[in-house]
Every structure is written in structure tokens, then in C-alpha cells.
PDBQT receptor file of N, H, CA, C and O in Angstrom, charges set to zero:
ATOM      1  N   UNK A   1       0.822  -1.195   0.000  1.00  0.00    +0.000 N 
ATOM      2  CA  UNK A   1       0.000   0.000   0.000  1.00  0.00    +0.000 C 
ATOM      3  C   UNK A   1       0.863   1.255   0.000  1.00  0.00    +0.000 C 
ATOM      4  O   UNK A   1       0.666   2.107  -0.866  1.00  0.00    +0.000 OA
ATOM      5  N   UNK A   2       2.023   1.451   1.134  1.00  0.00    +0.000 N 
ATOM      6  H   UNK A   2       2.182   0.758   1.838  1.00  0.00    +0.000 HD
ATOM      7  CA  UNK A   2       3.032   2.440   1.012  1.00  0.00    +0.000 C 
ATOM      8  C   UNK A   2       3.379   2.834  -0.352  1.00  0.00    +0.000 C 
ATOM      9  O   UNK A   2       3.223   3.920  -0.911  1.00  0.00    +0.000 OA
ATOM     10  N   UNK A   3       4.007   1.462  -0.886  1.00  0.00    +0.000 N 
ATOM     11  H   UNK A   3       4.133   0.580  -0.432  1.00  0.00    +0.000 HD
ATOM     12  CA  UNK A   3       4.740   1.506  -2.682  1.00  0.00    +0.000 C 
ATOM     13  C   UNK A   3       3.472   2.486  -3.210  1.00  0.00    +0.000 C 
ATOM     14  O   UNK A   3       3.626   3.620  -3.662  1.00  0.00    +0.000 OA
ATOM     15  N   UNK A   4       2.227   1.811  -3.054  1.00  0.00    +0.000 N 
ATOM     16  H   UNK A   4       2.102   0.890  -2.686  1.00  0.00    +0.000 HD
ATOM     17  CA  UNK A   4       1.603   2.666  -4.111  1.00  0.00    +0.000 C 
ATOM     18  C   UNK A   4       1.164   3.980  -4.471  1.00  0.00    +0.000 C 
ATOM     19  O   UNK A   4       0.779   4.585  -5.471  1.00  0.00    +0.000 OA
ATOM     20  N   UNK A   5       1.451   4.247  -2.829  1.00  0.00    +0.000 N 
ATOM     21  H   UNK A   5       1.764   3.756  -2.017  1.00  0.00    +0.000 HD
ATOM     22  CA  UNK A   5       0.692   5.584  -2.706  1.00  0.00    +0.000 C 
ATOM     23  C   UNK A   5       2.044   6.164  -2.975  1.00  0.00    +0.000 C 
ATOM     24  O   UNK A   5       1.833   6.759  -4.032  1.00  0.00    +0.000 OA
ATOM     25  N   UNK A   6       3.468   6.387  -2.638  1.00  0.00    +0.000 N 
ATOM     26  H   UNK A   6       3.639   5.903  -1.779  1.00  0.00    +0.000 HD
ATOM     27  CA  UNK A   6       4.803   6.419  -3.235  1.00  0.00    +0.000 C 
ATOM     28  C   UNK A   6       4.734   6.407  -4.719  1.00  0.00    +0.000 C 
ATOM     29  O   UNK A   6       5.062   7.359  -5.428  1.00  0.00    +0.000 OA
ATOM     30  N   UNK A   7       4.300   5.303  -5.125  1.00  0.00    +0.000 N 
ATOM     31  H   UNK A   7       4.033   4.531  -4.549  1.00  0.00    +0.000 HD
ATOM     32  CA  UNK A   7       4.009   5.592  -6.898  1.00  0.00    +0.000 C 
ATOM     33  C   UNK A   7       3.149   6.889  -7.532  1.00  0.00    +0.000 C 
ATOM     34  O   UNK A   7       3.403   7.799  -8.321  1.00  0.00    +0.000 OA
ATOM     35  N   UNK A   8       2.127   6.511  -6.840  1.00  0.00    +0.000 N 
ATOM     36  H   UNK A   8       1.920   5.772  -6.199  1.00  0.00    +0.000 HD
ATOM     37  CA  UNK A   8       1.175   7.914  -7.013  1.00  0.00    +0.000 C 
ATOM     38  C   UNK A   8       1.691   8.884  -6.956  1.00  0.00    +0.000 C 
ATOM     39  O   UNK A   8       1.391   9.671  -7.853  1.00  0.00    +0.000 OA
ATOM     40  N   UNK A   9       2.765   9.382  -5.866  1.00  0.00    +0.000 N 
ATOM     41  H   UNK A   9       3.009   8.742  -5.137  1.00  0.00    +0.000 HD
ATOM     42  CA  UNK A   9       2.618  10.884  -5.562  1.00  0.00    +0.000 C 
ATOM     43  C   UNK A   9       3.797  11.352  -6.339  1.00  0.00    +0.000 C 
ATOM     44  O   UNK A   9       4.127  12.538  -6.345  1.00  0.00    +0.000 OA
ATOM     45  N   UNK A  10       4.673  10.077  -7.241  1.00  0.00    +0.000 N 
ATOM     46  H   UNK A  10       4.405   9.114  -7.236  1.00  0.00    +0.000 HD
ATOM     47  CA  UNK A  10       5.878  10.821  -8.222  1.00  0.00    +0.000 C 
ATOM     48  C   UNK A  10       5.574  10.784  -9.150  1.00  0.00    +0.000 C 
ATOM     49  O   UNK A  10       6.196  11.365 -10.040  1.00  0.00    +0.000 OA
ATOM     50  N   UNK A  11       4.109   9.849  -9.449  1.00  0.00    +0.000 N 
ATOM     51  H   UNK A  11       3.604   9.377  -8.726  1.00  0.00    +0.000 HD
ATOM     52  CA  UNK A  11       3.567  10.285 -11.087  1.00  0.00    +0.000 C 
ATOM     53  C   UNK A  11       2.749  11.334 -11.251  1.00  0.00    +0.000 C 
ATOM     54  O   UNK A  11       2.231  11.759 -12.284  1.00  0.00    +0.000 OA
ATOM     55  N   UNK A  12       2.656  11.825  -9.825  1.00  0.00    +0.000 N 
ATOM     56  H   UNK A  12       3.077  11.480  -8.986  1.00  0.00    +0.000 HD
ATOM     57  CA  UNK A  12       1.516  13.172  -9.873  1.00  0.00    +0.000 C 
ATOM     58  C   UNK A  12       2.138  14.284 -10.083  1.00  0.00    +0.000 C 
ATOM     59  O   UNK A  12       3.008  14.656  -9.295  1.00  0.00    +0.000 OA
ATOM     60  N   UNK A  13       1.821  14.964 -11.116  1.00  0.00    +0.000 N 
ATOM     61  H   UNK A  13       1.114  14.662 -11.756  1.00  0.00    +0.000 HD
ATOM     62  CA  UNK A  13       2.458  16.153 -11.497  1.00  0.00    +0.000 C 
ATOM     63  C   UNK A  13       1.829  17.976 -11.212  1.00  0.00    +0.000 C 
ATOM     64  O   UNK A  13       2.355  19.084 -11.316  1.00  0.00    +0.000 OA
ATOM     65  N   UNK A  14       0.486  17.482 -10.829  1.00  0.00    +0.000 N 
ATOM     66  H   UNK A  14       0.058  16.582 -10.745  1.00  0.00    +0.000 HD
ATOM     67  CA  UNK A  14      -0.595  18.639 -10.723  1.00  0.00    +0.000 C 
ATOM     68  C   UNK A  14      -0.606  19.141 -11.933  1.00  0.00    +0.000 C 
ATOM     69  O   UNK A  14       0.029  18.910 -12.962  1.00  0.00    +0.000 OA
ATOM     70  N   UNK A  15      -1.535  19.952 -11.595  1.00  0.00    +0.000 N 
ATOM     71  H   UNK A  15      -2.051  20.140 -10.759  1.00  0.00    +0.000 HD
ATOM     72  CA  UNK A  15      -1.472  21.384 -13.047  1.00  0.00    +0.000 C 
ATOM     73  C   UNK A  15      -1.166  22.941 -12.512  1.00  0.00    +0.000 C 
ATOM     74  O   UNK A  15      -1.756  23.748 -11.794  1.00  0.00    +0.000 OA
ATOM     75  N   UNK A  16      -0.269  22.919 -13.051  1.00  0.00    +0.000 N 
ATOM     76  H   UNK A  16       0.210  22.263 -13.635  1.00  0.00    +0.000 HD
ATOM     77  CA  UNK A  16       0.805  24.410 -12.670  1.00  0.00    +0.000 C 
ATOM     78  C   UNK A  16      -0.220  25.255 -13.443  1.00  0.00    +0.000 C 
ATOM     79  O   UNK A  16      -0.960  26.017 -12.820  1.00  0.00    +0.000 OA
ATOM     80  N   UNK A  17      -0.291  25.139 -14.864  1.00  0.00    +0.000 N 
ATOM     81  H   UNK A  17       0.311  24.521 -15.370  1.00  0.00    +0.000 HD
ATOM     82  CA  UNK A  17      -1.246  26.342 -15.502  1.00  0.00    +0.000 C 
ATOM     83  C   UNK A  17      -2.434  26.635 -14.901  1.00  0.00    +0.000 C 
ATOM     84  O   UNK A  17      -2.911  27.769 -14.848  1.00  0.00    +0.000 OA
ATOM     85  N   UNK A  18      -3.038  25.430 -14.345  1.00  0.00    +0.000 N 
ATOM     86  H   UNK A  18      -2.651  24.509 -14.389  1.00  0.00    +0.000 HD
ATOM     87  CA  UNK A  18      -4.500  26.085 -13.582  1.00  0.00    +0.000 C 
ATOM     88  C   UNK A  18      -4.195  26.747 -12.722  1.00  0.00    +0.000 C 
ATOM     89  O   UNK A  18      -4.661  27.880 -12.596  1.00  0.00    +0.000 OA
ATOM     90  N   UNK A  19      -3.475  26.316 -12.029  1.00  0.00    +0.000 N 
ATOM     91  H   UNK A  19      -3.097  25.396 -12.131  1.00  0.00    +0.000 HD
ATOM     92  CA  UNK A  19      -3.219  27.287 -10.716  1.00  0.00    +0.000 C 
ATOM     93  C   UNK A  19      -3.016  28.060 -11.137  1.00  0.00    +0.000 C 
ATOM     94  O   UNK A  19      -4.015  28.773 -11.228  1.00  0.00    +0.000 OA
ATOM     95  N   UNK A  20      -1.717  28.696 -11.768  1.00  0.00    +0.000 N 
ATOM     96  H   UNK A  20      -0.905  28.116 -11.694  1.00  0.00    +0.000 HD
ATOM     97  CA  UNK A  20      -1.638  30.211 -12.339  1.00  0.00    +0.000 C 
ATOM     98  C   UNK A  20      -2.516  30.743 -12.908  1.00  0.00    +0.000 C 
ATOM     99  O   UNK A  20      -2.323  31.941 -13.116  1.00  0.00    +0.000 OA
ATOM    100  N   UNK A  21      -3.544  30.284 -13.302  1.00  0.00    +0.000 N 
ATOM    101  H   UNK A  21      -3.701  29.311 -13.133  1.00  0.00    +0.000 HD
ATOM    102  CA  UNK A  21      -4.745  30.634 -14.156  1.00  0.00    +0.000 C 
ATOM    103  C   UNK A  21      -5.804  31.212 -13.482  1.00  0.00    +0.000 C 
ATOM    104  O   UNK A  21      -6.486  32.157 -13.876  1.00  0.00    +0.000 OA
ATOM    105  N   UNK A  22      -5.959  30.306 -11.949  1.00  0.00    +0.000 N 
ATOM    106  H   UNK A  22      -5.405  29.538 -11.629  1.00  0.00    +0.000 HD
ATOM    107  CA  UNK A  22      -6.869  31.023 -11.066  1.00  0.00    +0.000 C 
ATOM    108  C   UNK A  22      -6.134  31.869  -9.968  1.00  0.00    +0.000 C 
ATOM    109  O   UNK A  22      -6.690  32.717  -9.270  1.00  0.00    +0.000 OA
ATOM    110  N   UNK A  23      -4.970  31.567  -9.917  1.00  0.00    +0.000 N 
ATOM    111  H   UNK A  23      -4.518  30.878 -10.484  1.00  0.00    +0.000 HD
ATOM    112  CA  UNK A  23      -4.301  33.049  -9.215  1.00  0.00    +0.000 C 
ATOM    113  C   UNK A  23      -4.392  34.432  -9.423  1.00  0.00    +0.000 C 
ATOM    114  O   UNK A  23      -4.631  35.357  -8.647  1.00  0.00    +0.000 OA
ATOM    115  N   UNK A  24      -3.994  34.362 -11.442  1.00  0.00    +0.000 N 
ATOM    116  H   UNK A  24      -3.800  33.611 -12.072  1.00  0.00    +0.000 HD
ATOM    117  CA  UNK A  24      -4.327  35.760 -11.815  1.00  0.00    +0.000 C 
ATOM    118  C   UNK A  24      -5.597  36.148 -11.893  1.00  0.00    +0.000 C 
ATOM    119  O   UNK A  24      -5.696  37.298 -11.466  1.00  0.00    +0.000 OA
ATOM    120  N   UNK A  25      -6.703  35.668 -12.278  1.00  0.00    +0.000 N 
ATOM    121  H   UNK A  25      -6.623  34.734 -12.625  1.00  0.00    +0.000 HD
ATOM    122  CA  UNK A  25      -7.948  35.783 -12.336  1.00  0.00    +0.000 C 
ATOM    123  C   UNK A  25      -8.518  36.209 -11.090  1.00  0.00    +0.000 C 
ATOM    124  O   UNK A  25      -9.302  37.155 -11.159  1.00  0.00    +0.000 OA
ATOM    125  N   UNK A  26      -8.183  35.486  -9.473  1.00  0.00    +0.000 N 
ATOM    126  H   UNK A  26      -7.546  34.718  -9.417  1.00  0.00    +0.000 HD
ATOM    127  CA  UNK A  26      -8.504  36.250  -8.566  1.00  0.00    +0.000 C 
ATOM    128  C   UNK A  26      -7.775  37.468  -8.382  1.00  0.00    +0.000 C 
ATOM    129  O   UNK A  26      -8.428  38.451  -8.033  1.00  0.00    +0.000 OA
ATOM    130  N   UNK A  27      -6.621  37.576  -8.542  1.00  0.00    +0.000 N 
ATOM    131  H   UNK A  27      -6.091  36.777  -8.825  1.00  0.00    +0.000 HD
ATOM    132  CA  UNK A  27      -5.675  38.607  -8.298  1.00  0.00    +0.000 C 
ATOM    133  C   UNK A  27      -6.562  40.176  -9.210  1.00  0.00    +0.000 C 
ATOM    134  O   UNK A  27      -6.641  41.352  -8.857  1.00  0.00    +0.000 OA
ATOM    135  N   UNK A  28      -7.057  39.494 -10.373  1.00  0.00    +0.000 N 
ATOM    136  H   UNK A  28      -6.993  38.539 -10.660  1.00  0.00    +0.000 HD
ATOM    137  CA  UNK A  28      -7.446  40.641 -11.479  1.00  0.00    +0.000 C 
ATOM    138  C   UNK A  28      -9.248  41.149 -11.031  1.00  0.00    +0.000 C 
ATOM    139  O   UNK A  28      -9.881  42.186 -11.228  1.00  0.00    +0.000 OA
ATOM    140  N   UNK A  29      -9.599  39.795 -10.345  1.00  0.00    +0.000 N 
ATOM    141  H   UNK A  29      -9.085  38.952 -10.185  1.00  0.00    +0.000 HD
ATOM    142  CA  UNK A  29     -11.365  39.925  -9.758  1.00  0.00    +0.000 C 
ATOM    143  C   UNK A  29     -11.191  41.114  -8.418  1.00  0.00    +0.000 C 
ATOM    144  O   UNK A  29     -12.055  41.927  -8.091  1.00  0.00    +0.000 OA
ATOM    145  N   UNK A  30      -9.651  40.920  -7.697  1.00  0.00    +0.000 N 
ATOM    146  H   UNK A  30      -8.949  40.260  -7.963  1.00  0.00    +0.000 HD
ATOM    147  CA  UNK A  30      -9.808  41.790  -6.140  1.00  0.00    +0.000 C 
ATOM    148  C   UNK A  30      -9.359  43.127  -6.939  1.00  0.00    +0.000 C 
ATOM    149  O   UNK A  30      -9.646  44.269  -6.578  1.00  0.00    +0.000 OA
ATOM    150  N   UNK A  31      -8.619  42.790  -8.065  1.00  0.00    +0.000 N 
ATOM    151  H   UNK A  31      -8.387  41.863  -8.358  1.00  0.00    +0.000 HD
ATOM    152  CA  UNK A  31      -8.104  44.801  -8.223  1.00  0.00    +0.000 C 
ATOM    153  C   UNK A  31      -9.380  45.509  -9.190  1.00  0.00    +0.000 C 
ATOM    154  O   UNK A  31      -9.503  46.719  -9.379  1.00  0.00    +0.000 OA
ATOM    155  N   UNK A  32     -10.044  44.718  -9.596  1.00  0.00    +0.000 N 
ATOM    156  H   UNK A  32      -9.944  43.735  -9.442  1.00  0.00    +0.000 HD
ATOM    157  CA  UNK A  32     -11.277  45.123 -10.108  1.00  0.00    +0.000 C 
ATOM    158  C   UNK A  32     -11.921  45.478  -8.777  1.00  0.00    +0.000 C 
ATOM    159  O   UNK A  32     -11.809  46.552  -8.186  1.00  0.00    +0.000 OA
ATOM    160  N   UNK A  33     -12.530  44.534  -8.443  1.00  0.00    +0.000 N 
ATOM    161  H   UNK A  33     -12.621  43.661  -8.923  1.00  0.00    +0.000 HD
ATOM    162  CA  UNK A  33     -13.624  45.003  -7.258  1.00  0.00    +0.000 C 
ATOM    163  C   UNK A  33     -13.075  46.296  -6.140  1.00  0.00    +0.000 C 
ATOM    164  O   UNK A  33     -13.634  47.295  -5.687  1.00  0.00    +0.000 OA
ATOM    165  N   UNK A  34     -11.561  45.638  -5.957  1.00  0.00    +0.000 N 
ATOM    166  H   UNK A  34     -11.108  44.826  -6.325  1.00  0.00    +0.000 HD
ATOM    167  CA  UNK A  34     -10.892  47.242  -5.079  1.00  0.00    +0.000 C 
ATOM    168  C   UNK A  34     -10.999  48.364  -5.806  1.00  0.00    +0.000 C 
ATOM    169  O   UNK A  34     -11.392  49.328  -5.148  1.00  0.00    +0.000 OA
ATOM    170  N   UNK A  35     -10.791  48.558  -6.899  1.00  0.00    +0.000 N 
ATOM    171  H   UNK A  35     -10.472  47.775  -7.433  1.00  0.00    +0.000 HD
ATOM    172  CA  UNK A  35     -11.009  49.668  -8.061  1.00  0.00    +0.000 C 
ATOM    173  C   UNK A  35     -12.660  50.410  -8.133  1.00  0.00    +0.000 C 
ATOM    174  O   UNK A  35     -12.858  51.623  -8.208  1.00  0.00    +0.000 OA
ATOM    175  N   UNK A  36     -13.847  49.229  -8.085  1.00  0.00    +0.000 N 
ATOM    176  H   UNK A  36     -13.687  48.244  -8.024  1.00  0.00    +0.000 HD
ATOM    177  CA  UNK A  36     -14.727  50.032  -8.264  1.00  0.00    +0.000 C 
ATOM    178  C   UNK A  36     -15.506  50.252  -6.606  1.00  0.00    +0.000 C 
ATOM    179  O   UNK A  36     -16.429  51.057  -6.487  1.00  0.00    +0.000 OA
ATOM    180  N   UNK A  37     -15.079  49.569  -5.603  1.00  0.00    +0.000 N 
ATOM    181  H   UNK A  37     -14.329  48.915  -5.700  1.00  0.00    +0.000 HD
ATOM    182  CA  UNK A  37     -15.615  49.886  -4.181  1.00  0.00    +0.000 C 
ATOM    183  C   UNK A  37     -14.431  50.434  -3.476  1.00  0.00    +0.000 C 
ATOM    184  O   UNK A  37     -14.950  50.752  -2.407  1.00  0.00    +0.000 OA
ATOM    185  N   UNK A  38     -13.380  50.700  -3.394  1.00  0.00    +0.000 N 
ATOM    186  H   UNK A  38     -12.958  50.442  -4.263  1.00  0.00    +0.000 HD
ATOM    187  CA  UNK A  38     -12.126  51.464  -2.905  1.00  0.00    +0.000 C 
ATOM    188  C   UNK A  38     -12.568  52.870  -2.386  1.00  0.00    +0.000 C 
ATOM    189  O   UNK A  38     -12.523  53.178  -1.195  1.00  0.00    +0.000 OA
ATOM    190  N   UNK A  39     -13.034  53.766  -3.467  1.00  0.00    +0.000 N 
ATOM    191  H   UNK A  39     -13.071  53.516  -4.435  1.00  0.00    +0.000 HD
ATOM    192  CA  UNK A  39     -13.741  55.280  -2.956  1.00  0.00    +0.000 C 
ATOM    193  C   UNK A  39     -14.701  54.958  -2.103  1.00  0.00    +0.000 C 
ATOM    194  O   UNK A  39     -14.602  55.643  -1.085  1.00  0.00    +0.000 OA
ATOM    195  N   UNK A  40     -15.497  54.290  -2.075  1.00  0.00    +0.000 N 
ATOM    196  H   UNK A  40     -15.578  53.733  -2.902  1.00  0.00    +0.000 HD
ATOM    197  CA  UNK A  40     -17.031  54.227  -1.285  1.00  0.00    +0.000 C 
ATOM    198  C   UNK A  40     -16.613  53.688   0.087  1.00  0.00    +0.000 C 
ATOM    199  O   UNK A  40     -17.161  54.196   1.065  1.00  0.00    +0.000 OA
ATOM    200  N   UNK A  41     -15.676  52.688   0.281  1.00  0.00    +0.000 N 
ATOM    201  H   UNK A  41     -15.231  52.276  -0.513  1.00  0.00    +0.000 HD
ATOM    202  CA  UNK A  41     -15.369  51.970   1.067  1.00  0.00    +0.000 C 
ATOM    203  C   UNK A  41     -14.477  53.116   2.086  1.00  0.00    +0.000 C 
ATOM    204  O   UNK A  41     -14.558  52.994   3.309  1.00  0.00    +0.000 OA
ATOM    205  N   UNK A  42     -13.759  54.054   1.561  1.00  0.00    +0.000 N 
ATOM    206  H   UNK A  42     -13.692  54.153   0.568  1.00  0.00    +0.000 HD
ATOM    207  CA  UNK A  42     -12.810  55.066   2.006  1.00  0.00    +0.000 C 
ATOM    208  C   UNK A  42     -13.969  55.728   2.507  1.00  0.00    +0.000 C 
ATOM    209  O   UNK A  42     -14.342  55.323   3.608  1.00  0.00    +0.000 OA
ATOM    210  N   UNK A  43     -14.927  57.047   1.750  1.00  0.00    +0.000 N 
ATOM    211  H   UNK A  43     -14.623  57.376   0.856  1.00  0.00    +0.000 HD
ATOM    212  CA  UNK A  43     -16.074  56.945   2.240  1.00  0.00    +0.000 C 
ATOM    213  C   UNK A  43     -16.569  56.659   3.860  1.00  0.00    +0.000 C 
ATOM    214  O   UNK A  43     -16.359  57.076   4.999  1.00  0.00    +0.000 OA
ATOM    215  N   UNK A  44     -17.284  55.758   3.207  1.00  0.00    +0.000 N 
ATOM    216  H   UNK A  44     -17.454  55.418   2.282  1.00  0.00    +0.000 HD
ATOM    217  CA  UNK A  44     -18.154  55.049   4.948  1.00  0.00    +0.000 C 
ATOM    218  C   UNK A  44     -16.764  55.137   6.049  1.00  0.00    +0.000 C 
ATOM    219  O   UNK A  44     -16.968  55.759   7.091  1.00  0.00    +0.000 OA
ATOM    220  N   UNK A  45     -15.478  54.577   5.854  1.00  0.00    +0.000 N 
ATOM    221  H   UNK A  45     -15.313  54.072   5.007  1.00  0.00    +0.000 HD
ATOM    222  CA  UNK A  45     -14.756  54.897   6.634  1.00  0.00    +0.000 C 
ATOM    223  C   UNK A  45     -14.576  56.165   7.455  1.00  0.00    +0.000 C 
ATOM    224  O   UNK A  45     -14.950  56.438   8.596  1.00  0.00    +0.000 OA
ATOM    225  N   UNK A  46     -13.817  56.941   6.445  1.00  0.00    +0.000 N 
ATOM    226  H   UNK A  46     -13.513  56.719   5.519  1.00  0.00    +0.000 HD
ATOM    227  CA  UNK A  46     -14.217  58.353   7.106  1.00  0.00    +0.000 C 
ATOM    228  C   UNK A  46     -15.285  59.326   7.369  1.00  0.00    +0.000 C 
ATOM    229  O   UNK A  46     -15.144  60.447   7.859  1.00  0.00    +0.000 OA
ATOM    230  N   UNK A  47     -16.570  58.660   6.914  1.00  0.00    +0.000 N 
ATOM    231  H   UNK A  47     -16.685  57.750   6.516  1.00  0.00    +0.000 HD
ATOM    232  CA  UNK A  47     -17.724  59.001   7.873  1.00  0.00    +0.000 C 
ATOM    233  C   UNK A  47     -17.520  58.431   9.175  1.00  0.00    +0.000 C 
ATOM    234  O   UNK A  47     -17.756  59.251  10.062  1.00  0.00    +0.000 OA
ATOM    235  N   UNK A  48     -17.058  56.980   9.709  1.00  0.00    +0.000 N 
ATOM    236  H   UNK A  48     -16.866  56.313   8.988  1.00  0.00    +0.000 HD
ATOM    237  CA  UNK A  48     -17.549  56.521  10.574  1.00  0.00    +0.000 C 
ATOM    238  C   UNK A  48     -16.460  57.090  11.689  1.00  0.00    +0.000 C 
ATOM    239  O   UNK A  48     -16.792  57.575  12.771  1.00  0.00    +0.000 OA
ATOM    240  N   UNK A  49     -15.104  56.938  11.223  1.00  0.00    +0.000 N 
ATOM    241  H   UNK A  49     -14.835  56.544  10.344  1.00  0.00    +0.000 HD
ATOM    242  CA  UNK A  49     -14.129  57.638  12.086  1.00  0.00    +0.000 C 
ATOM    243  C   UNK A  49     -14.102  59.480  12.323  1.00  0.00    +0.000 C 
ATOM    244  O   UNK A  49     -13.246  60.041  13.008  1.00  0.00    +0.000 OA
ATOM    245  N   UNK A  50     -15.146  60.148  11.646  1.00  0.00    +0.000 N 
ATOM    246  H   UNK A  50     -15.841  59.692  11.090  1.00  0.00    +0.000 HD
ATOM    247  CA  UNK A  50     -15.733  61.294  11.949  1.00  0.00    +0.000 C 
ATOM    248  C   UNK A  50     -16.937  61.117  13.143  1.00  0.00    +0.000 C 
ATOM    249  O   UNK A  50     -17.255  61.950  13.991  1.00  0.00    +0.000 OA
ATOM    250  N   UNK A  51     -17.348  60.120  12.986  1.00  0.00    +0.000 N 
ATOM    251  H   UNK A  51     -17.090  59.443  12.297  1.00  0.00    +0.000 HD
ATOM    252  CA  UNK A  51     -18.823  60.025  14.149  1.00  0.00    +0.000 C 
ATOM    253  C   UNK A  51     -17.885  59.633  15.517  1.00  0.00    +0.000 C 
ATOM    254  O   UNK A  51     -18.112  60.193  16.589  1.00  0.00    +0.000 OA
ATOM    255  N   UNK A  52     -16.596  58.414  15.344  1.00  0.00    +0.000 N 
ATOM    256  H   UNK A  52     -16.411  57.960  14.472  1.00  0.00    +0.000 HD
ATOM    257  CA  UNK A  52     -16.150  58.528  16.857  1.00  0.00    +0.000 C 
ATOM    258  C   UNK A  52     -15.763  59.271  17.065  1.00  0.00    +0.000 C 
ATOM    259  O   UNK A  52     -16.246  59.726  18.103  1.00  0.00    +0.000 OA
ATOM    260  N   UNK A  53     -14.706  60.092  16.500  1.00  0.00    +0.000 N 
ATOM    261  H   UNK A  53     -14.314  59.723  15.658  1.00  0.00    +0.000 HD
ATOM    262  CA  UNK A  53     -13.879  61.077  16.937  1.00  0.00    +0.000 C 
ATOM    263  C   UNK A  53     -14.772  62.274  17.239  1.00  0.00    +0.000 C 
ATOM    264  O   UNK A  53     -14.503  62.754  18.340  1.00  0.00    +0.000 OA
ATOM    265  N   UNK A  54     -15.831  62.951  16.540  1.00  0.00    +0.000 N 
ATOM    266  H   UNK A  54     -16.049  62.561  15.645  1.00  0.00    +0.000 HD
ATOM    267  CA  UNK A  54     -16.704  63.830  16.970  1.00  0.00    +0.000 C 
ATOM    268  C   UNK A  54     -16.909  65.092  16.368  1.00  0.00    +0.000 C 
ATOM    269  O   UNK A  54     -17.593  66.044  16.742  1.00  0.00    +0.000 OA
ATOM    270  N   UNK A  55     -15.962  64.881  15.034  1.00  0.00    +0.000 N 
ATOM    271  H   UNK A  55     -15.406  64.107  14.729  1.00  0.00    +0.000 HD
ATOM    272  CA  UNK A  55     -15.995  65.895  14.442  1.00  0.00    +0.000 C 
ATOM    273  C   UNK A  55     -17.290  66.592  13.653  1.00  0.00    +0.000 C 
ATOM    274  O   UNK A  55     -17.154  67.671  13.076  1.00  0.00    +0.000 OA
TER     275      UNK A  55
């Protein structure tokens, strides 16, 4: 059982391109979404750190 699972894991090669494929794709989905909620998000922030502070 050892041997085989030993066999398995040096014929397993994964897939490098998918991964890189869904790395950039999330990487490109968060600088999108940071891009179009970034101002708004800044926004509500400094509304809300205006309401503690008291200004």
C-alpha cells in the first residue's frame, strides 16, 4: 500500500497552468472590485471615524 501511494505521488504532477490561471484571475477579480468599491469603502470609513472622533 506504502509503494503505491509512493508511486502515485511521483507520477503526480498537478497542473501548474490552472493554478496560475486562477491566481491571476482572482488577483485581477480583487483589483477590479478594489477599483470600483475602494472610494465608497474610504467613504463610509471616514464618515464613521468622523462620528467617533466627533468631528
Amino acid at each position: 500500500m506504502a509503494r503505491w501511494i509512493t508511486r502515485r505521488l511521483a507520477e503526480e504532477r498537478g497542473d501548474v497552468p490552472g493554478w496560475v490561471l486562477i491566481t491571476l484571475m482572482t488577483a485581477g477579480l480583487v483589483a477590479v472590485l478594489w477599483g470600483l468599491a475602494g472610494p465608497a469603502l474610504s467613504g463610509v470609513f471616514d464618515q464613521a471615524m468622523d462620528r467617533v472622533v466627533g468631528f
